[in-house]
C-alpha positions as CSV (number, residue, x, y, z in Angstrom):
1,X,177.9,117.5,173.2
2,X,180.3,120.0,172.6
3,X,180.1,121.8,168.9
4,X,183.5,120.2,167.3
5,X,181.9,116.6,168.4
6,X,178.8,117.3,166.8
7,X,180.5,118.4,163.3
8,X,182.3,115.2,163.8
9,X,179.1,113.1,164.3
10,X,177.4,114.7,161.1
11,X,180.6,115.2,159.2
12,X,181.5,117.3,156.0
13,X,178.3,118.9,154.5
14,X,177.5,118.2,150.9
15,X,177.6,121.1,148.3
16,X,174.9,121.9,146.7
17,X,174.2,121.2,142.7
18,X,174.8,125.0,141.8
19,X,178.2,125.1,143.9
20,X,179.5,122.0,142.8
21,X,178.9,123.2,139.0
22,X,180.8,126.8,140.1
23,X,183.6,125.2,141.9
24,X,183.7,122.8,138.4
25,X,183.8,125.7,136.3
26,X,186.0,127.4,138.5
27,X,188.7,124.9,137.9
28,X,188.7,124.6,134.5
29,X,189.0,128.7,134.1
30,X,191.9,128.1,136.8
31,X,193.2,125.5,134.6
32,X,193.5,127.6,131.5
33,X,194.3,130.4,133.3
34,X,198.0,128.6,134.3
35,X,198.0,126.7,131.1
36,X,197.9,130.0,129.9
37,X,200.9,131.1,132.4
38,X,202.9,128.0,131.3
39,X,202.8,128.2,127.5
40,X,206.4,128.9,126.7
41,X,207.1,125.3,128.8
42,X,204.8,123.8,126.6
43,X,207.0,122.2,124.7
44,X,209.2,121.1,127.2
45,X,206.8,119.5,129.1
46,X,205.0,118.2,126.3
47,X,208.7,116.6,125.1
48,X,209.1,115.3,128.6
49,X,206.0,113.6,129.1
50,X,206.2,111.7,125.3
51,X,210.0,110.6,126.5
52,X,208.5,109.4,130.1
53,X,205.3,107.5,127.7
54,X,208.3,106.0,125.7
55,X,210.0,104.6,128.5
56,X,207.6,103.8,130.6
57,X,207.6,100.3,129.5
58,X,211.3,99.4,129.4
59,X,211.1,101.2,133.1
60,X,208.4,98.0,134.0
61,X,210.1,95.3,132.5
62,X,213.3,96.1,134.6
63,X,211.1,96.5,137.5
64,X,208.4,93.3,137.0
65,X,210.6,90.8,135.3
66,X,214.2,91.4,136.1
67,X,212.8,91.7,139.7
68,X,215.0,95.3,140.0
69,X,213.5,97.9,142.5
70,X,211.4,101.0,140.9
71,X,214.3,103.6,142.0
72,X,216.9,101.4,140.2
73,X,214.6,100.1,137.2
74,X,214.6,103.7,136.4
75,X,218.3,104.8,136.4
76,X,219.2,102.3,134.8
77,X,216.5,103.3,131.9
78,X,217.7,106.7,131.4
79,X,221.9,105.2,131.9
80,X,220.6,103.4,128.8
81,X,219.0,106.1,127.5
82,X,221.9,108.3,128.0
83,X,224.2,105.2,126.4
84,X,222.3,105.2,122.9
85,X,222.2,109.0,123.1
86,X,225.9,108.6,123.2
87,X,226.4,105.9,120.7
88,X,223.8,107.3,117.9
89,X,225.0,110.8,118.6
90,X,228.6,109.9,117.7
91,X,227.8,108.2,114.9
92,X,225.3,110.7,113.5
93,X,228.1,113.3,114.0
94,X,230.5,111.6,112.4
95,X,228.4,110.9,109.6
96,X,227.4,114.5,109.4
97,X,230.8,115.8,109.3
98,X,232.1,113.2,106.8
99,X,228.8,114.5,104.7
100,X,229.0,117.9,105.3
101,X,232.7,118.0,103.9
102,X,231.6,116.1,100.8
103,X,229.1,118.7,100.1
104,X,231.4,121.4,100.6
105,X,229.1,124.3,101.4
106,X,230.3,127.8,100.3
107,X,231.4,125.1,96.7
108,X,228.2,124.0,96.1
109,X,226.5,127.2,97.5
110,X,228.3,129.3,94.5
111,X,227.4,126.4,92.1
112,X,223.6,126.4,92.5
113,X,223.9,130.1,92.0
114,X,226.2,129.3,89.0
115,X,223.7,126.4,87.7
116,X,220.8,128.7,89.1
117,X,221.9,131.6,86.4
118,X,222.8,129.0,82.9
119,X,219.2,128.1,84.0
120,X,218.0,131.5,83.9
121,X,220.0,132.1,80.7
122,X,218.9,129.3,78.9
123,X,214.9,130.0,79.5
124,X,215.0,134.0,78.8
125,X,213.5,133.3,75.6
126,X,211.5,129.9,75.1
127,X,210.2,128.9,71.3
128,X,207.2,126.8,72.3
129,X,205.1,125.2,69.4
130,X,206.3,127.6,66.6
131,X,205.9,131.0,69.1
132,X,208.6,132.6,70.2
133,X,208.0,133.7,74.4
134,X,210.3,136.3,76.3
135,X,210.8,135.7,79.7
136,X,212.8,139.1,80.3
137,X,211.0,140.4,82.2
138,X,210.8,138.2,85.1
139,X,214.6,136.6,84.5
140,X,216.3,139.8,84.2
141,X,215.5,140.6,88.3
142,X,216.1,136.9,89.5
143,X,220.0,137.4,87.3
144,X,220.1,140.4,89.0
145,X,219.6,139.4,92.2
146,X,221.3,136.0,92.1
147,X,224.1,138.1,90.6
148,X,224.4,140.7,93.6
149,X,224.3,137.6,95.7
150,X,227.9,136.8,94.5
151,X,229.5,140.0,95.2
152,X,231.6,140.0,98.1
153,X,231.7,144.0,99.9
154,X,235.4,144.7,101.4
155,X,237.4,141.4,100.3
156,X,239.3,140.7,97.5
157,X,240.9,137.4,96.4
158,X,243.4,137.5,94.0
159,X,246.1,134.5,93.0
160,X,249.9,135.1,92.7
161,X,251.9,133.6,90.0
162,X,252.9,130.7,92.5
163,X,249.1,129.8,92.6
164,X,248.2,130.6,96.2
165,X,245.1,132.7,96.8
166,X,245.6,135.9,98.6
167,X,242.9,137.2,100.0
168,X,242.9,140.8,101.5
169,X,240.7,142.6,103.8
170,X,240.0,146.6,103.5
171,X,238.8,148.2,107.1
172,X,235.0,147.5,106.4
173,X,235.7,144.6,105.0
174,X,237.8,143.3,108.2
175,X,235.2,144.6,110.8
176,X,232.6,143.2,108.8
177,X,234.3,139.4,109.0
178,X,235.2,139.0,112.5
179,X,232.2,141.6,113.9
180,X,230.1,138.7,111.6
181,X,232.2,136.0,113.2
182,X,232.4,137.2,116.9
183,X,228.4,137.5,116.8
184,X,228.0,133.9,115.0
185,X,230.0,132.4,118.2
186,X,228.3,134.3,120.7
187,X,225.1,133.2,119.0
188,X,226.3,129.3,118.9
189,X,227.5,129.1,122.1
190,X,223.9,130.6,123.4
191,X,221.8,127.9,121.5
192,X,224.4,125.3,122.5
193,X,224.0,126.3,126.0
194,X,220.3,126.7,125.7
195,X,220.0,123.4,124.1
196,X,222.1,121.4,127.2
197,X,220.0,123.4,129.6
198,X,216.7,122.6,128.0
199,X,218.0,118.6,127.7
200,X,218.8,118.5,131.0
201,X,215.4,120.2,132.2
202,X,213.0,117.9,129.9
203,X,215.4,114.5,131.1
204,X,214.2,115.5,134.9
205,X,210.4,116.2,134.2
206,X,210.6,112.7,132.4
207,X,212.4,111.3,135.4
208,X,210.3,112.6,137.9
209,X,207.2,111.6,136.0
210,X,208.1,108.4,135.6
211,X,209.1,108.3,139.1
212,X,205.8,109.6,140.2
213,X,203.2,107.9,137.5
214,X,202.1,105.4,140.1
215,X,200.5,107.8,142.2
216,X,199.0,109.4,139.7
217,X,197.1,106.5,138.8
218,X,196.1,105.4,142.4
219,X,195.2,109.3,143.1
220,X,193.0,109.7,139.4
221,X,191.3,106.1,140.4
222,X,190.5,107.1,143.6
223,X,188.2,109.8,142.9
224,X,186.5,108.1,140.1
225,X,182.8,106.6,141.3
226,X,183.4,103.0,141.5
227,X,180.5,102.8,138.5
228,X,182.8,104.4,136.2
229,X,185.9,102.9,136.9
230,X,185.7,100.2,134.1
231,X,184.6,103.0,131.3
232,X,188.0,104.8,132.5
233,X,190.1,101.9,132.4
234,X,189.1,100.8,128.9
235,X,189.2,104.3,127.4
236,X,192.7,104.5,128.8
237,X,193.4,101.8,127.3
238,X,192.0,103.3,124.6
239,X,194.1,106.2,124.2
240,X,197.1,104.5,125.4
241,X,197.2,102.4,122.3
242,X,196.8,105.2,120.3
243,X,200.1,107.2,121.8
244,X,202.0,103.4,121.7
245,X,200.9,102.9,118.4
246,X,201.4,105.8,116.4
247,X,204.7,107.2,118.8
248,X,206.4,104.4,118.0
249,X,205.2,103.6,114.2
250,X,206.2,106.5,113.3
251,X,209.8,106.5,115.0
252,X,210.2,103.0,113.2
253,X,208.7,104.4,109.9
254,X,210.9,107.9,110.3
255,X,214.1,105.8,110.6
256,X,213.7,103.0,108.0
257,X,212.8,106.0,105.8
258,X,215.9,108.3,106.0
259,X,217.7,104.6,105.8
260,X,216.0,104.5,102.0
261,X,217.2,107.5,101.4
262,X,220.5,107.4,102.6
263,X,220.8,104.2,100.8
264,X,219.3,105.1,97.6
265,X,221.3,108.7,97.2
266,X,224.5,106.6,98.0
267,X,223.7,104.5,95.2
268,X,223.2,107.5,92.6
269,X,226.4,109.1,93.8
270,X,224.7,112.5,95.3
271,X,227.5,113.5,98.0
272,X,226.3,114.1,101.7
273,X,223.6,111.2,101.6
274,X,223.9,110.2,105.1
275,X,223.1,113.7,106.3
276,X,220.0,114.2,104.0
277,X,218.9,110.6,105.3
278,X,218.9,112.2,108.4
279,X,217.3,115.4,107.3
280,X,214.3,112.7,106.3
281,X,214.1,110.8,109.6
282,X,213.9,114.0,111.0
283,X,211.3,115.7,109.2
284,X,209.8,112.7,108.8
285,X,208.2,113.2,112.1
286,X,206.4,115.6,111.1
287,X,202.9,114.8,109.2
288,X,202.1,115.8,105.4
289,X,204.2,118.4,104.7
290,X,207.9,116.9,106.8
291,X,208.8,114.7,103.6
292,X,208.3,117.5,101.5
293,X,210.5,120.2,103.2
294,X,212.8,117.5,103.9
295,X,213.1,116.5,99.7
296,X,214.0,120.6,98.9
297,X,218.0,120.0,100.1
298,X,218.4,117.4,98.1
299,X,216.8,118.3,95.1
300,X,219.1,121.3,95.4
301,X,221.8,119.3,96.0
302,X,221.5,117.6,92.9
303,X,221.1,120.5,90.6
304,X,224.3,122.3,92.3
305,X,226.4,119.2,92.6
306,X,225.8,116.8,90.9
307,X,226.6,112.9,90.0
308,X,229.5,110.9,91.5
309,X,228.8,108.2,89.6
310,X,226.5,108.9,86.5
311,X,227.7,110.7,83.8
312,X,224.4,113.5,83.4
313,X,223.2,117.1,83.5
314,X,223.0,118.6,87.3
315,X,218.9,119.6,86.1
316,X,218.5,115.5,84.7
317,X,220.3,114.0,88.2
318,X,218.1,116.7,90.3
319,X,214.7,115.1,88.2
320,X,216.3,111.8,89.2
321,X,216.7,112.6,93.1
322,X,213.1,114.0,93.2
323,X,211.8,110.8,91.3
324,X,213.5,108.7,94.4
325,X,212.1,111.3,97.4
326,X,208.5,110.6,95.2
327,X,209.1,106.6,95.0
328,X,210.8,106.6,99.1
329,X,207.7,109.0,100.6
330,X,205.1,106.9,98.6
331,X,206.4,103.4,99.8
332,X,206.3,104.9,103.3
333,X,203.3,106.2,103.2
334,X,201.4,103.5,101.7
335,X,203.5,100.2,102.6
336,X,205.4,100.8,105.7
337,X,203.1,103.5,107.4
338,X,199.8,101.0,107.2
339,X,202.0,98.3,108.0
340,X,204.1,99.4,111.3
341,X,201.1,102.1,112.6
342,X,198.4,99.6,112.1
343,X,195.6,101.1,112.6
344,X,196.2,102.8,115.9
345,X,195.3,106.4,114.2
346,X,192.3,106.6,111.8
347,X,191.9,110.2,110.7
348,X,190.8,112.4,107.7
349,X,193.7,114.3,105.5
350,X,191.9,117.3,106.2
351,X,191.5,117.4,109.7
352,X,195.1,116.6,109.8
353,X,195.7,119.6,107.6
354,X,193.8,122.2,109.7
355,X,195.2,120.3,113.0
356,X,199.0,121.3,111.8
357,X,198.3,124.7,111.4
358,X,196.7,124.9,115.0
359,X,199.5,122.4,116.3
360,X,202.0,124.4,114.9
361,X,200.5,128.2,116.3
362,X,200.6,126.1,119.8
363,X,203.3,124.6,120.3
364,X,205.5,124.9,117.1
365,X,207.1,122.0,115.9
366,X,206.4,119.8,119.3
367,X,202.9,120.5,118.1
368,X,203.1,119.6,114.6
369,X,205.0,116.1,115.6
370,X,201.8,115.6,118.1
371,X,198.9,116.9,116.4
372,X,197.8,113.2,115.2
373,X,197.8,110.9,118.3
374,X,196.5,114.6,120.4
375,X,193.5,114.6,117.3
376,X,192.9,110.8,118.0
377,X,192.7,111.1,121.6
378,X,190.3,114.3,120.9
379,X,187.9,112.3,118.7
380,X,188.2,108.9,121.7
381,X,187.0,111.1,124.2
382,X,184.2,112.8,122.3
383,X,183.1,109.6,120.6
384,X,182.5,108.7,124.6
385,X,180.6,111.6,125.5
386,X,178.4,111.6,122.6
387,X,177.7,107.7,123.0
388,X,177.1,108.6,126.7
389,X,175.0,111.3,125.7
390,X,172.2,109.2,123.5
391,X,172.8,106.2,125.8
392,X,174.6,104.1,123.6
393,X,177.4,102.0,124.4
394,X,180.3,103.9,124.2
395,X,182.7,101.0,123.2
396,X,180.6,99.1,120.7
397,X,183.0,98.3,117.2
398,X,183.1,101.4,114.8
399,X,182.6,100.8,111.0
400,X,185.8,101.3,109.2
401,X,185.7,103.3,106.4
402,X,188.5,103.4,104.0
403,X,187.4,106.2,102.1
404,X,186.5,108.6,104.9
405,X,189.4,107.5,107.4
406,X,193.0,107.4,106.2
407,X,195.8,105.0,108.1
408,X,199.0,106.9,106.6
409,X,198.4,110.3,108.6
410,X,202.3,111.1,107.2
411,X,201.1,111.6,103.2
């Protein structure tokens, strides 16, 4: 028997217990070590892979049901994907614009700083139970600074007796207004373009992964011991109902949100309600502190504009917008957020809190938006393990507790 027929007859030889541990530790420094390489397509992959999750089961219904082949089932996703992209986008555009010219920037830019500086004026001296305070001190360099804020360096306006407004440029002035408008194109057009690129790029990895998600499976199933097949299958389960769950929750929660605020600014008469509406759907995404950033514009859109429709001081109708941010975030957090999330995500506020600052240091805002369902998966796996560990069963029913767990990670 030649040498190549006997390697045949005895086959591959086994590794040893101290080379399969080094070749297992070997791949997971190898791992990092790209993860590593990759991080500045974290986000883009990360994006990618969330979309693909998302569509995953529109792309089986099309294939299962309606009977269309996988190839097709999944063009015709992303054609409707592309379609409400579309649709939405116009509309939100539309509804921007329309908001954005209510608002009237540089206007109610120069009256906040206007409103910003009676403020100022009113509070220098307070009289506070009988005792007289001044505030000098600390107004007099906000006055000065919101004051400096309104100058304008090289350009003067000045009104003929006709009434139109002349303005005229001196040589700094005029470099400074189209060098500052020459770089503010250059600088739109490059996000623009980097944004169309980056679109384009994430809609292929989704494809692609949703094209390829099959194999995958059969490929991460096949090298599992037959013994532990089951324990993968229900933990994917597992974690799958935790990405279903809180994914879509909270794009369901996120948009009936921004609709209560868009509705109830409307109905106070702040102007540019639709785009603050979407400002909170936004933001909304974004756990904890995503309400609260998103409530600052319109709170300061209220003090600078004020009412359409009630007859009150800008500082009274900004108290009022804050008190209907307050009532909109609380009804979300503790009607709608229990009540569309289920419990599909049961964590602490703290650990959420400490998990946005890491998400955030990670992957910037992609990690903020998935800190939560990324923390749940985290606490599946190790619940697992430690179960495995003490040779408990890993998938017995854990104790709810509604004082250690919370089910609206978005307060």
């Amino acid at each position: 028997m030649s040498m190549n027929e006997a390697d045949e007859a005895v086959g591959s030889p086994s590794w040893t217990p101290t080379t399969k541990r080094m070749v297992a530790v070997g791949l997971v420094v190898f791992g990092v070590f790209i993860a590593y390489l990759a991080r500045n397509a974290i986000g883009i992959v990360a994006f990618a892979a969330v979309l693909a999750f998302l569509l995953a089961p529109l792309v089986k219904v099309l294939h299962q049901r309606a009977r269309l082949p996988r190839p097709l089932a999944l063009l015709s996703t992303y054609f409707l994907l592309f379609l409400g992209f579309v649709v939405i986008g116009t509309v939100v555009t539309i509804g921007v614009i329309n908001s954005i010219n209510e608002i009237d920037p540089p206007e109610a830019i120069e009256q906040l700083r206007a409103n910003a500086l009676d403020v100022l004026d009113a509070v220098e001296n307070v009289t506070l139970f009988g005792y007289q305070f001044d505030l000098s001190e600390v107004v007099n360099p906000l006055r000065d600074s919101l004051e400096s804020a309104g100058d304008d360096d090289g350009v003067a306006a000045t009104t003929g007796d006709d009434g139109p407004v002349t303005v005229r440029f001196d040589r700094d002035g005029f470099l400074l207004f189209f060098g500052s408008a020459l770089s503010s194109l250059r600088t739109v057009g490059g996000i623009v373009a980097a944004a169309l690129i980056s679109a384009v790029v994430t809609l292929l990895i989704a494809l692609y992964m949703n094209l390829d998600s099959p194999k995958f499976h059969r490929a991460f199933h096949r090298y599992l011991p037959d013994e532990y097949r089951g324990d993968m299958a229900r933990l994917g389960a597992e974690v799958t109902s935790i990405w279903r769950g809180y994914l879509y929750g909270q794009l369901l929660n996120s948009l009936v949100t921004g609709i209560l605020v868009w509705i109830a600014l409307s109905v106070v008469g702040l102007p540019g309600a639709f785009l603050l509406g979407v400002i909170m759907a936004l933001l909304n995404m974004i756990p904890t502190f995503g309400p609260i950033i998103a409530a600052i514009p319109g709170v300061l859109s209220a003090f600078a504009l004020g009412s359409t429709r009630f007859d009150m001081s800008n500082i009274a109708f900004a108290l009022v917008v804050l008190a209907i941010y307050l009532a909109v975030v609380q009804l979300q957090a503790n009607v709608m957020a229990p009540f569309i999330t289920g419990r599909s995500v049961r964590m602490s506020p703290a650990s959420i809190l400490v998990g946005l600052i890491v998400g955030v240091q990670v992957a910037g805002i992609i990690g903020a938006v998935l800190v939560v369902p990324v923390m749940a998966t985290g606490k599946t796996l190790v619940r697992y393990a430690v179960a495995k560990l003490a040779d408990r069963d890993p998938f017995e029913a854990e104790p709810l507790s509604e004082e250690s767990d919370s089910l609206t990670p978005t307060a």
